[in-house]
N, C-alpha and C positions, 0 to 999 in steps of 0.2 A: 248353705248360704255363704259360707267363708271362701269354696271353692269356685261358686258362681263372682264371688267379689273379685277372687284370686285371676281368673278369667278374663272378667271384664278388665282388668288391669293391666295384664299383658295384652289384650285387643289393644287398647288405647297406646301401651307403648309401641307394639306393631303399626298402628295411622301415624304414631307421630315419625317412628323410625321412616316411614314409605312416603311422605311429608317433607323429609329433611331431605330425604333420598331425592325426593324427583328435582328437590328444589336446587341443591347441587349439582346435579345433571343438566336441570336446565342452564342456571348458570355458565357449567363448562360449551351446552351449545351455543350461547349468546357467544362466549369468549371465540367459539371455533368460528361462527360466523363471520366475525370483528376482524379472526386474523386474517381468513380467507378471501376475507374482504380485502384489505388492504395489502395483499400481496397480488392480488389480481389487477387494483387500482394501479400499485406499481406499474407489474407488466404491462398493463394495456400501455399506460403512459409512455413508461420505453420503449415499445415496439414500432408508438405513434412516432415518436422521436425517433430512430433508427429507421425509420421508412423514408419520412420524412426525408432525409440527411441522404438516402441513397437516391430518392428522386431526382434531387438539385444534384448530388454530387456525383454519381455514377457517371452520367455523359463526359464530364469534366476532367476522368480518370482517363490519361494515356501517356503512352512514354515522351510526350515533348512534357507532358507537368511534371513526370516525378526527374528529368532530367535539364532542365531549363531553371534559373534563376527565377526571384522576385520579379516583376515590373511592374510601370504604371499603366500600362495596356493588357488588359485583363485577356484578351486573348495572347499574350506570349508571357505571361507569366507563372511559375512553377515554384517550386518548394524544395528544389536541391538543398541549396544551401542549410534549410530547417531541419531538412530528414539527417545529413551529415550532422551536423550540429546534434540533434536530439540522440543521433546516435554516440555519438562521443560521449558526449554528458554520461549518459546511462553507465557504459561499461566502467566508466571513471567513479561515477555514484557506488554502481554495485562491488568496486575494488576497493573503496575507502569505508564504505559502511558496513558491508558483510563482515569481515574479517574485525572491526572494531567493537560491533556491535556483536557479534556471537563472542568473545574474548571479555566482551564488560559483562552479559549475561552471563557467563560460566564461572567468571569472579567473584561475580555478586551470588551466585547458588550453592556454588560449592565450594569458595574458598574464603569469604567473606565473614569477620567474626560478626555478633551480637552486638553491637554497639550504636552511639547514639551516631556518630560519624556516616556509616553506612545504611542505617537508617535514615538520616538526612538525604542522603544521596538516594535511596529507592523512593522517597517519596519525591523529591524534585523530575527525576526518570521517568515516573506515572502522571505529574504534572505538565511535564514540561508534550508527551501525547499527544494535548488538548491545547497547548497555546496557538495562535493565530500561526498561520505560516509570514505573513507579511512579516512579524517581530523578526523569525528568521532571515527574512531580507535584511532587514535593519540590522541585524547582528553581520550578516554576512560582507554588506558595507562597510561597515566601521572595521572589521576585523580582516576579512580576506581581499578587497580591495583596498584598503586605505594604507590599514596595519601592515600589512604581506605583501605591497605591491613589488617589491622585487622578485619575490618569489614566484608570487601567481599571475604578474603580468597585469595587475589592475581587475577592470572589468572583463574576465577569459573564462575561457572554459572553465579552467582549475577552479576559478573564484565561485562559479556559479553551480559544478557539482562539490566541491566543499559545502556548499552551500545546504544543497538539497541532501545530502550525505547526512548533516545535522537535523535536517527536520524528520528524516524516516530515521534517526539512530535510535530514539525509545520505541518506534513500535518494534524494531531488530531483537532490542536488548529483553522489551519485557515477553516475544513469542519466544526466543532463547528459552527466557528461564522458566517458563511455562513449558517448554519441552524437557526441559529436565528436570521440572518438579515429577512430571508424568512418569518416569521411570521409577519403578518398585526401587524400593529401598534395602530393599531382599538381594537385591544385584549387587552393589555396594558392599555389602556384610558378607558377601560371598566372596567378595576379592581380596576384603580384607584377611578373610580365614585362612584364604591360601597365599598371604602374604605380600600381595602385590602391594602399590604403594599408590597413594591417593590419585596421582595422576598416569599412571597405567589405568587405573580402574576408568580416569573419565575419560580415556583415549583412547583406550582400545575396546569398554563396555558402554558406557554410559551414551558418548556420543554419536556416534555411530547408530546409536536406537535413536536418538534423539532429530537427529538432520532432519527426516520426512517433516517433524512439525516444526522446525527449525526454518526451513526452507518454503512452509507456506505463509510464516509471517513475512519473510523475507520478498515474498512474492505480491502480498499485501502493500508492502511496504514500497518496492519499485513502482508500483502502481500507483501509488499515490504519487511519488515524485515526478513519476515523467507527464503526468497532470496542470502540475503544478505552475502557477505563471508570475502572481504576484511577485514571490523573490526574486524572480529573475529579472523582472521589470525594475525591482529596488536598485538591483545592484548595477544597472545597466547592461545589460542585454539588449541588441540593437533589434528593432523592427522589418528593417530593411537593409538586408546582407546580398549584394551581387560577388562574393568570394569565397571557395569554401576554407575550415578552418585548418591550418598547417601545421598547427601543433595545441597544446594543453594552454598556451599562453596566447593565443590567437583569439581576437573580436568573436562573437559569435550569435546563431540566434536560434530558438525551438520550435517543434510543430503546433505550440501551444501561442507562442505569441505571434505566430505567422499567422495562424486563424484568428486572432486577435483583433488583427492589423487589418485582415481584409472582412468582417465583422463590421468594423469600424468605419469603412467606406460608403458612402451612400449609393454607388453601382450597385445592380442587381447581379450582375455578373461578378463582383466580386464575393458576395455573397455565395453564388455557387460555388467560387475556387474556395471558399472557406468549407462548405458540405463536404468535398474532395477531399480537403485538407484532412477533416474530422474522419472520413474514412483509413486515412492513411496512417495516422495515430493509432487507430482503435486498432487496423490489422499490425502494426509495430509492437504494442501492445499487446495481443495476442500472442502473436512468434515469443516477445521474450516470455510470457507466463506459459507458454505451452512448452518453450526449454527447461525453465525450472523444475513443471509439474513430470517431464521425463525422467528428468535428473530425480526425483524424489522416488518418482515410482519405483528407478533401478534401486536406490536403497532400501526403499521397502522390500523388496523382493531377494536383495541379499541379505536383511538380515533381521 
């Protein structure tokens, strides 16, 4: 009788275990649905959009657009002036934030004591992420145009990747210190032993591991900036540029607010040189994240 009890006991926790079991199971397949779901939603959607963009804007791609000025006659009008301009910006963005932003990240990781100071400053770092980019316009007004203008020329290049420099320098700083959280600490204790000194270790060990993931926030990060249009519209960035830009202190204007501008137009045909335009961004954008993603790969491979 005891053993029959004993039995029937363990049956019932077996239905309950096989119970819990499918019931969690199903669960995880409702979740896999959900996600597969919504990643295929995605794609579809971008793909519509990407077709879309190459219908209107493919015909509209040839060497008088990407070499001809703005105009108000949509058939002679082009995007020199934009693609210059965008390109400038960029190399001047990735010179002022890579090197500030990998430099505040390796501060704040590895040389930064415990305190309420630096603590204050990582939590503003991780806030500041998430603030509007527009607030960056407004900062970038009042301080690199207004404040700087001797310096930066007013509304120029300079003013306008200083600009975009501040809005990607926390996602720089916090992929930084995430790449060097990631390296064992076994490394470290290693250099120490054999006497090297804190900054040999992160120069000649640490960093050097760290670049690949160093270099994919950095590529995150350029991505978002050369996007970006609201600051530049803050700070004055002109719409309609028939000159290209001759120096860091020179008027200027982006691939972003040139689509903008012809968005904006009630022609139909301006609306295709905008599809054109989006093309020519996305492959600009491409080229610079396909040099990063090389540049990484050689380090992974050295070391």
């Amino acid at each position: 009788m005891i053993e029959k009890t004993a039995q029937n006991s363990n049956h019932d926790r077996s239905n309950l275990y096989d119970t819990a079991l499918k019931k969690r199971y199903g669960i995880d397949n409702i979740f896999a649905v959900a996600t597969w779901s919504a990643i295929s939603i995605s794609v579809i959607v971008l793909a519509v959009l990407l077709i879309d963009v190459c219908i209107d804007g493919i015909p509209k791609l040839n060497w008088n657009f990407l070499t001809s000025f703005p105009s108000r006659n949509p058939e002679e009008a082009g995007l020199l002036s934009a693609l210059v301009g965008t390109i400038w910006m960029m190399i001047t963005v990735a010179a002022v934030s890579f090197p500030l932003g990998v430099g505040a990240g390796i501060y704040l990781e590895e040389f930064a004591s415990d305190n309420w100071f630096n603590r204050l400053v990582e939590i503003n770092i991780n806030n500041l992420a998430g603030v509007p980019s527009i607030i960056y316009g407004l900062l970038g007004l009042q301080v690199f145009v207004r404040l700087f203008e001797p310096m930066t020329g007013g509304r120029s290049i300079l003013s306008g990747s200083l600009t975009i420099a501040l809005l990607i320098l926390p996602v720089i700083i916090v992929s930084t210190r995430e790449a060097l959280r990631s390296i064992p600490d076994s490394l470290r204790l290693a250099g120490y032993a054999l006497g090297a000194t804190k900054w040999q270790i992160i120069w000649e060990h640490i960093f050097p591991l760290a670049i690949p993931g160093i270099l994919t926030g950095t590529i995150l990060a350029l991505s978002r900036g050369i996007g970006e249009t609201a600051p530049l519209i803050t700070i004055g960035a002109l719409t309609f540029i028939s000159f290209l830009p001759e120096n860091l202190q020179s008027a200027f204007t982006v691939l972003p607010i040139q689509i903008f501008n012809w968005v904006s137009r009630p022609q139909p045909e301006f609306h295709d040189l905008a599809a054109a335009g989006i093309i020519v961004l996305m492959v600009v954008l491409m080229v610079m994240n396909a040099g990063a993603i090389i540049l990484r790969n050689k380090f992974q491979k050295k070391f």
